[in-house]
C-alpha positions, 0 to 999 in steps of 0.5 A: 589283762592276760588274768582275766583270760584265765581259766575260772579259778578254784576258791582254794587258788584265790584263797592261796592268794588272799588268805582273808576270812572274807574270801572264805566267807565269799566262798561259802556263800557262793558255794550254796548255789549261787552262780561263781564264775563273776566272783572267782574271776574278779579274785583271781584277777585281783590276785593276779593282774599288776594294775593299779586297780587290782592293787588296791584291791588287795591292799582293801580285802587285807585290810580288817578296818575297812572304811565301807561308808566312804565315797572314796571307798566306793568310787575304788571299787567301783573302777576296780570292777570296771576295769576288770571289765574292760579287760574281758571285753578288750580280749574279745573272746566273750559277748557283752552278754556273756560279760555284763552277766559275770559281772552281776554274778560278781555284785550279787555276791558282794551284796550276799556277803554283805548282809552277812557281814556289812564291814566286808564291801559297800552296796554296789548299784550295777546301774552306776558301771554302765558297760557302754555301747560295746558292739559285738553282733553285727554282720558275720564274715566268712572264714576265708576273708581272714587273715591266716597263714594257712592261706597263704598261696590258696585261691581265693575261692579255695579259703573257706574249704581251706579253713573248715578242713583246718578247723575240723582237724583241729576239733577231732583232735581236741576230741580224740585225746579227751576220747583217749582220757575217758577210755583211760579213766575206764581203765583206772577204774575197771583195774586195767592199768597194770602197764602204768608204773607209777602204782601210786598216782593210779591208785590216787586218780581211781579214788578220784574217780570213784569220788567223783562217781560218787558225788554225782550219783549222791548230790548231782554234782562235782565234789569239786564244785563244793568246799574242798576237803583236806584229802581232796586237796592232797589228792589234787595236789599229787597229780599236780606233776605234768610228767605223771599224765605223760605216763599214763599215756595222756597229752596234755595240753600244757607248758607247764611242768606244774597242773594247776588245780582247775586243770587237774581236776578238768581231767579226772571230770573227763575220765568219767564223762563229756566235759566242755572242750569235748563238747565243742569239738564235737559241735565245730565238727558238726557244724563243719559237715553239716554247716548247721546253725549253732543253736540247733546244734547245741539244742540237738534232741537226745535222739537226733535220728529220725529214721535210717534207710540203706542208703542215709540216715536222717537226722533233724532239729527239735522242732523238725523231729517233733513235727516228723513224729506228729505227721508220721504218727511214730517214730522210727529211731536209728538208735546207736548202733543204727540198726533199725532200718526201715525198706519198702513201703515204710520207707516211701512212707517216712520219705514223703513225710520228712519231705513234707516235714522238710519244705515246710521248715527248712527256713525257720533259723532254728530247724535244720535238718540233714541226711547222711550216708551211713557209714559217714565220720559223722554219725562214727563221731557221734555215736563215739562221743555217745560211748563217753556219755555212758556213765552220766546220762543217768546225771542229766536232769531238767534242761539237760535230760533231753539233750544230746549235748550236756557236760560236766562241770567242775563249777556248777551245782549241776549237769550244765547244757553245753552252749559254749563259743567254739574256742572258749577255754579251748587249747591254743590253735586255730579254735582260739583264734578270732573269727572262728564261730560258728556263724563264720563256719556256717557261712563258710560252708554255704560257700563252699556250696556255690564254688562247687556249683550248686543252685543258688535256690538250693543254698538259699534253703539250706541257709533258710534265707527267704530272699535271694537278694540276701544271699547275693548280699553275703554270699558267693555269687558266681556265673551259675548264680547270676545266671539264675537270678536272671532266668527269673527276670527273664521268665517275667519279662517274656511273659510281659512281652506276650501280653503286651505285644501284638501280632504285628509287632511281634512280627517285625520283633522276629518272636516266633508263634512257638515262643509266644504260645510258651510264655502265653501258657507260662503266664497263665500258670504263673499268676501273669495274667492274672495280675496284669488283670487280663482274660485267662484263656479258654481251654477247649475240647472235649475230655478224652481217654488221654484224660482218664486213669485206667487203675491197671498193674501197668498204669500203677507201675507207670504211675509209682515211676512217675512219683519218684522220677519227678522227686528225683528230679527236685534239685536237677532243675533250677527253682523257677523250673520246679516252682513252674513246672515241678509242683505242678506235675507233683501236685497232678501224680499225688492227686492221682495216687490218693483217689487211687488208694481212697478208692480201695485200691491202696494194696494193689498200688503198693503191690506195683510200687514193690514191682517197680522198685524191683525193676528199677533196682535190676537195672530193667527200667529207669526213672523217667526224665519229666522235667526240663533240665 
């Protein structure tokens, strides 16, 4: 079944192998915008495969006396069909999805072929080849449970880094010899290749190239994607040679000393723009530093950034950055070369949005957000893969327009959204093999996290699960995370037992009265009480002057150092301390600070905030600790 793996053929190499007028007619109506990759597959598997099947079917295409109204003839094409399907879904490489839709791509062609000529295929109901239950969703594992060789000698825990590390070598790779073809094609194209040799095959490729330029800028697509000419095809078939890219200084990834056309023409589409392989190694990069779900990744806006301060930069998902831009009232954008840094006031002010922005979302599965240090491979990679998308950002319209991630194709009518599998197509290596998606990625990733010891609630946020119990469930779950599962058993039990309990008990218990006053108070704040159905305390006392706010410089300066030393503190402690203690307090200082600024006092506020800021630079002061650790 190794042809239906194959890379989708051009019409010119099936009809190099059934040379029929019907392949020709099928061509041209395909051609005219009717998706392709079903029915040039299904030939190319025809031409190729050595099954019975595949046999008939040659035979039928060659022969001009087709007896279309027979049963017989039906049932063969039928179990041809089904067994070119069978054969994608043994590879395992794409969803049945992904399958069932090739194969309706196939028929609808069949049936188009047929109003035109009825002696070419019978009609094909899609209802008569039910694909069956093929299952291929399901719980995901992580990459450490696979079986590779890589892992051989490498603690358990340590398999997941093992195999980011290896995947993240293996995409940058991948992007950096199309980076390398881009750069090139510039080369060819600008006349800077005067070390090349081979003066022929350059001049070849660059009349390529500026076709191919040419025929985005004028139909919006590929020339290859369109009935090949006959210079077109000479053209292809001189850079056929494997040795004449190893002149020009390229890898490219093949066994073979003869291209075959679709390769050929892949590279000369990377000399101008992102085809998909640079793409998808972009995005298992992404996804392995950031451990991003897959469709925020591929629906990453044009415009990723949100706001750079000195220290990070922000970037978010669709959703995230459009409710940041509704709350802020505009948007402060990095840019490529992220120059525009915003400092001061403005910075606490875009902070406490995103915060805002951030809590609210992050556990939607399709908002993610992140921040990193400026000078990050990341932000380098993407502002690299932006370079390659210079010449055909003009090209990207409808869905594509708004998208950081888009490629050029050689089989579609127009720019196409990158939303491939991450091993899809891609050369041999550890992206081809099975397991490596982007859920396995992810989940990798969010294990990692918990070997390096952080707070199970942290993980829980960043991976958008709600319920613990479900990070538990597929998740590492070391000493740190069960000790944090029980503190908030704990915290409920001690409560129940101070309700529940009488002096006298307690007394023979040996609960001192500073423990029960803790869970006492505990309880009241946390809605206990309230749900146990008993009688809140009475606070007593008359209001003092340790109640009132004096709006001095001193008490502005202490105020502004109170903010941020409790935000600085949002992931020191554990969930059940911020929830408890954390919200509270927050809730207590911004209280404070918005009658401050509704009082007319919003300059002098920001006025102590510079001062603090300053002073906390130079070392002077510190950021209070108001938390329990």
């Amino acid at each position: 079944m190794a042809a239906a793996l194959d890379p989708v053929p051009t019409w010119q190499e099936v009809r190099e192998k059934l040379d029929n007028p019907v392949i020709a007619k099928l061509e041209e109506i395909v051609g005219s915008g009717h998706k392709t990759a079903g029915a040039k597959r299904f030939f190319g598997w025809v031409a190729t495969s050595d099954t019975s099947e595949a046999e008939w079917m040659r035979a039928y295409v060659a022969n001009d006396n087709r007896d279309v109204d027979s049963h017989a003839t039906l049932g063969a094409i039928r179990s041809a069909i089904l067994c070119w399907v069978d054969g994608l879904q043994k590879i395992g490489v794409w969803k049945s999805g992904s399958i069932r839709a090739q194969r309706d791509h196939l028929l609808k062609a069949l049936n188009k072929l047929r109003e035109f000529d009825p002696e070419s295929f019978p009609k094909i109901d899609p209802r008569t080849m039910p694909m069956g239950s093929h299952h291929d969703g399901g719980n995901y594992t992580s990459l450490g449970t696979l079986d590779w060789p890589e892992f051989e000698g490498v603690e358990p825990e340590r398999r997941d880094a093992v195999a980011l590390a290896l995947l993240r070598k293996a995409a940058l790779e991948v992007f950096e010899r199309y980076e390398k073809i881009f750069h090139f094609g510039q080369c060819v194209l600008n006349n800077e290749c005067s070390w090349v040799k081979n003066k022929k095959a350059v001049k070849t490729l660059k009349r390529l190239i500026v076709d191919e330029i040419r025929s985005w800028e004028t139909n919006g697509r590929s020339q290859f994607s369109m009935t090949w000419s006959v210079p077109l095809a000479d053209r292809i078939d001189q850079l056929k040679d494997a040795e004449i890219w190893r002149g020009f200084g390229l890898d490219i990834q093949t066994s073979q000393d003869v291209l075959n056309y679709t390769t050929v023409a892949d590279t000369v589409l990377a000399c101008i723009g992102p085809t998909f392989r640079a793409n998808q190694a972009v995005q298992v990069i992404f996804c392995t530093d950031t451990g991003w779900n897959r469709q925020p990744i591929q629906g990453l806006p044009k415009q990723p950034y949100a706001f750079r301060t000195s220290s990070s930069v922000l970037l978010g998902s669709e959703q995230v950055l459009a409710n940041f831009k509704n709350r802020a009232g505009h948007m402060v954008h990095a840019g490529k070369e992220m120059a525009a840094v915003v400092r001061g006031i403005a910075e606490m002010d875009l902070k406490s949005h995103w915060d805002e922005v951030a809590n609210e979302l992050r556990l939607a599965k399709a908002d993610e957000q992140t921040s990193l240090a400026p000078e990050s491979e990341l932000i380098q990679i993407l502002d690299r893969f932006e370079k390659l998308q210079a010449l055909s950002r003009s090209w990207a319209k409808g869905e594509t327009e708004n998208l950081f991630f888009y490629a050029l194709s050689q089989r579609t009518d127009t720019v196409v959204k990158a939303d491939r599998d991450p091993g899809v197509l891609m050369p041999e290596g550890p992206l081809t093999r099975k397991g490596a998606t982007f859920s396995a990625m992810r989940k990798s990733f969010l294990n990692t996290l918990s070997t390096a010891g952080y707070e199970p609630s942290f993980i829980a946020e960043i991976a958008g699960h709600r319920s613990s119990k479900v990070l538990a469930t597929n998740y590492f779950v070391d000493q740190q995370a069960a000790r944090t599962y029980e503190d908030s058993v704990r915290v409920m039990q001690g409560c129940i037992q101070e309700l529940t309990l009488n002096k006298r008990i307690a007394l023979k218990l040996n609960i001192s009265d500073e423990t029960r006053t803790h869970f006492r108070m505990v309880a009241l704040h946390t809605g206990v009480m309230s749900a146990c159905g008993m009688t809140q305390l009475e606070l007593d006392g008359e209001v003092t002057d340790d109640f009132v706010f004096e709006p001095t410089f001193s008490n502005l300066v202490d105020l502004y150092l109170c903010h941020a030393g409790v935000k600085n503190q949002r992931y020191e402690v554990s969930h059940q301390r911020w929830v408890i203690q954390g919200k509270a307090l927050l809730a207590i200082i911004k209280a404070v600070g918005r009658k401050i600024i509704a009082s007319g006092l919003r300059r002098d506020y920001w006025a102590a905030a510079r001062h603090a800021r300053r002073l906390v630079k130079s070392g002077k002061v510190s950021l209070p600790v108001l938390l329990e650790v």
